[in-house]
C-alpha positions as CSV (number, residue, x, y, z in Angstrom):
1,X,0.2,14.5,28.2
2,X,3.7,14.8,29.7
3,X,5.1,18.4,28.8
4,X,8.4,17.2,28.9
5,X,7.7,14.1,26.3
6,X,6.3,16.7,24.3
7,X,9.3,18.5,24.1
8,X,11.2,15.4,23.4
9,X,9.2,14.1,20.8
10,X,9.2,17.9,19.1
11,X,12.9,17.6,18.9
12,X,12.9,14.4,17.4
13,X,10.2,15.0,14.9
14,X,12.2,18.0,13.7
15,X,15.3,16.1,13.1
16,X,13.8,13.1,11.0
17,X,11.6,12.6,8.3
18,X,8.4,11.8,8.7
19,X,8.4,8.3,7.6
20,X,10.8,7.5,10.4
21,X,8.7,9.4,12.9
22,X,6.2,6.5,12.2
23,X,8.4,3.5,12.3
24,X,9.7,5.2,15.7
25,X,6.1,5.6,16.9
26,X,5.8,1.6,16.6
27,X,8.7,0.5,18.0
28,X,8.2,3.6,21.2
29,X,5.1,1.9,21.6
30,X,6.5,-1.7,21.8
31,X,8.8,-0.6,24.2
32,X,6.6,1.8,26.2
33,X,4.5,-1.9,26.4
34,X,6.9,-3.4,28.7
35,X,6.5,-0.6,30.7
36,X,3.0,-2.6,32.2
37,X,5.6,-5.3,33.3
38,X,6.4,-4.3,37.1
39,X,9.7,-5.9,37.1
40,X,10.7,-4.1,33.8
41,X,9.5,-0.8,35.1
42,X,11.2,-1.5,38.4
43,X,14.5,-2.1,36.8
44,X,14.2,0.6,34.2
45,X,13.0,3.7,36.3
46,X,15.3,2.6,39.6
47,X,17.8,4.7,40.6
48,X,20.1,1.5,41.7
49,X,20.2,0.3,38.4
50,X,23.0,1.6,36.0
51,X,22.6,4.7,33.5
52,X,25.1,2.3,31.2
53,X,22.7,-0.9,32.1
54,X,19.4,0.8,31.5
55,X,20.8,1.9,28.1
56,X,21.5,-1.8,26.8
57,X,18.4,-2.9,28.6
58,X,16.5,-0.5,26.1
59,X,18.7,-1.1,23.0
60,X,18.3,-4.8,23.8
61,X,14.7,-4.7,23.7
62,X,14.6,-2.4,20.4
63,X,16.5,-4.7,18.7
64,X,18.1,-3.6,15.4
65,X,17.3,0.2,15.0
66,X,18.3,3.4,13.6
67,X,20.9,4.9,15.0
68,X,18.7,8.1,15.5
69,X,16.4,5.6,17.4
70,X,19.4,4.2,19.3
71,X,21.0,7.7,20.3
72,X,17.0,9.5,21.4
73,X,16.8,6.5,23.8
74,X,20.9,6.8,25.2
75,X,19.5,10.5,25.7
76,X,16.7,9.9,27.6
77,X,19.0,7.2,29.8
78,X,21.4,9.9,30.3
79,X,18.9,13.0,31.2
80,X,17.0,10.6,33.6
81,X,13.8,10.5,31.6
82,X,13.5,6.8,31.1
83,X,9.6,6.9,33.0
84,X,9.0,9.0,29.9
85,X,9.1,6.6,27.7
86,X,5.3,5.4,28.1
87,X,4.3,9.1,27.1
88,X,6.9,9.6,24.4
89,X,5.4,6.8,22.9
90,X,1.6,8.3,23.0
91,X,2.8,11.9,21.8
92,X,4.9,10.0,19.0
93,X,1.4,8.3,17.9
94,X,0.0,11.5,18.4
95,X,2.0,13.1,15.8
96,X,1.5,10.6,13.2
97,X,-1.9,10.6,13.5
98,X,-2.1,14.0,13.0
99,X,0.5,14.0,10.3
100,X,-1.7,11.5,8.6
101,X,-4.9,12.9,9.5
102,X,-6.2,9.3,10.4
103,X,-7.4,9.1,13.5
104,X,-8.6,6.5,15.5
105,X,-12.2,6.2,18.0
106,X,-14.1,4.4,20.0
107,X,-18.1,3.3,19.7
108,X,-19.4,2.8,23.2
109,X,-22.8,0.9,23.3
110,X,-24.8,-1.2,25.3
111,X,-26.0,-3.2,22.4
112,X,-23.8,-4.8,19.5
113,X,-23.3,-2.5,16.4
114,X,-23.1,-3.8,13.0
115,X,-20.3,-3.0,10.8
116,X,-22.2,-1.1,8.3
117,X,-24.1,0.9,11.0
118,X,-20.3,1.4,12.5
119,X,-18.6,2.6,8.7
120,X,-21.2,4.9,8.3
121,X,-20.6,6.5,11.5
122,X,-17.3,6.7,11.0
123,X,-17.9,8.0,7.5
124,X,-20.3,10.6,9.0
125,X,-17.7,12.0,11.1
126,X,-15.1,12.1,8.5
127,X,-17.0,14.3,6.1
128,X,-18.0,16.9,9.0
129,X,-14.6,16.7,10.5
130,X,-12.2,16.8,7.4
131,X,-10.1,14.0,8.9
132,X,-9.8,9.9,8.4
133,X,-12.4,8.5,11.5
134,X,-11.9,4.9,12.0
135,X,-13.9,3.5,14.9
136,X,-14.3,0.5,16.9
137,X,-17.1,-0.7,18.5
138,X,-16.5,-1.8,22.2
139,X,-19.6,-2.6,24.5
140,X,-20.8,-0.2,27.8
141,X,-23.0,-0.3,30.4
142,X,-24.8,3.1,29.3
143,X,-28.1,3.6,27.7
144,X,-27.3,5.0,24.5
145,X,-24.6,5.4,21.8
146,X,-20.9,7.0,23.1
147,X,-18.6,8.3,20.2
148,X,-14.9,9.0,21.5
149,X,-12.2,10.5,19.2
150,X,-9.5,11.3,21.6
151,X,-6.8,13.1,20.0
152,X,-9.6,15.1,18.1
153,X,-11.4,15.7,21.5
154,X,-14.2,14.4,20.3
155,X,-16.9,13.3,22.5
156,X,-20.6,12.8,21.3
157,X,-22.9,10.9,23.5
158,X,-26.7,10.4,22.5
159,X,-28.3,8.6,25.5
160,X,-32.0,7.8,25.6
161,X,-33.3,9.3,28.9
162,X,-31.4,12.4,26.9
163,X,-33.7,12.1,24.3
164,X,-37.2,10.9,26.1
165,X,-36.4,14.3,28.5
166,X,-35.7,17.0,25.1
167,X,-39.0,15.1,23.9
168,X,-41.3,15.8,27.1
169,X,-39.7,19.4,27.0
170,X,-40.7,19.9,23.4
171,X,-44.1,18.6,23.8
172,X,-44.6,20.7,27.1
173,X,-43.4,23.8,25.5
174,X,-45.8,23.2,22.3
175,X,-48.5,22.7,24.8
C-alpha cells in the first residue's frame, strides 16, 4: 500500500464522518476503475494534459458529489497525485472494512464448494477471529483448500500432500 495514499486517506477520514468515509470508498473505487482504461490513465496521469482539465475530467466522472469529495480530488489534481487515486481507493475500502469489522475473503479450491460447507467456513473464522468473514469461493489449480483474508493477513492453506506427509511422519515416529 502506497504510504502517501495512506496519508491522504488518514486526513480525509479525520475530517468526515464515517458514514461518508463509505459513500467515498464507493465512488473512489468507481473512479479508481477507469484507471484499468489505458486511454483514461494516459490522459489522467500525463503531464501534457492540464491540472484544470484533469480536475473536470475527475469531477465529470464523479458526477454529483460532496463537496468534500469534490475539493480531496481538486487536491490531489493540484499536488500531482492523480496515479494515487487507484490506491486511495483500496486504503479507503480498507478503512471501512475495518471500521465495520466486515471483511471480505477468498476460498481457493480445486473442486466446487457448497454454500453451506462455504458459510460455515466463514462462520468458523469469524468466531476465532472476532470479526465479520464473508468468503467467496473461486476455483484453483492446487490440491487442497486455500483461505485468503487479505486485509486481516490471513492465509490458511490445507493441501493434501501436506497432510498425507504429517501422516507418514506421525506413523513413522509412533513406529
Amino acid at each position: 500500500m502506497s504510504l502517501i495514499a495512506k496519508r491522504y486517506v488518514k486526513a480525509l477520514t479525520e475530517s468526515v464522518s464515517s458514514e461518508k468515509v463509505s459513500e467515498f470508498a464507493e465512488l473512489f473505487s468507481s473512479l479508481a476503475s477507469n484507471f484499468s482504461d489505458v486511454k483514461f490513465k494516459t490522459v489522467a496521469t500525463s503531464n501534457l494534459t492540464s491540472k484544470s482539465d484533469k480536475e473536470a475530467l475527475f469531477v465529470e466522472t464523479l458526477g454529483e458529489v460532496d463537496v468534500e469529495l469534490k475539493n480531496f480530488v481538486k487536491l490531489l489534481v493540484e499536488k500531482g497525485r492523480v496515479a494515487e487515486i487507484p490506491a486511495v481507493a483500496e486504503e479507503l475500502r480498507v478503512q471501512v472494512a475495518n471500521q465495520s469489522g466486515r471483511y471480505e475473503g477468498k476460498l481457493l479450491s480445486s473442486s466446487s464448494v457448497s454454500v453451506e460447507d462455504l458459510q460455515n467456513i466463514a462462520e468458523g473464522l469469524s468466531s476465532k477471529l472476532g470479526k465479520d468473514i464473508v468468503l467467496t469461493a473461486s476455483k484453483s489449480d492446487i490440491k487442497g483448500v486455500k483461505v485468503v483474508v487479505d486485509d486481516l493477513n490471513i492465509d490458511v492453506t490445507l493441501s493434501r500432500a501436506r497432510i498425507e506427509t504429517d501422516i507418514i511422519n506421525h506413523i513413522l515416529k509412533a513406529i
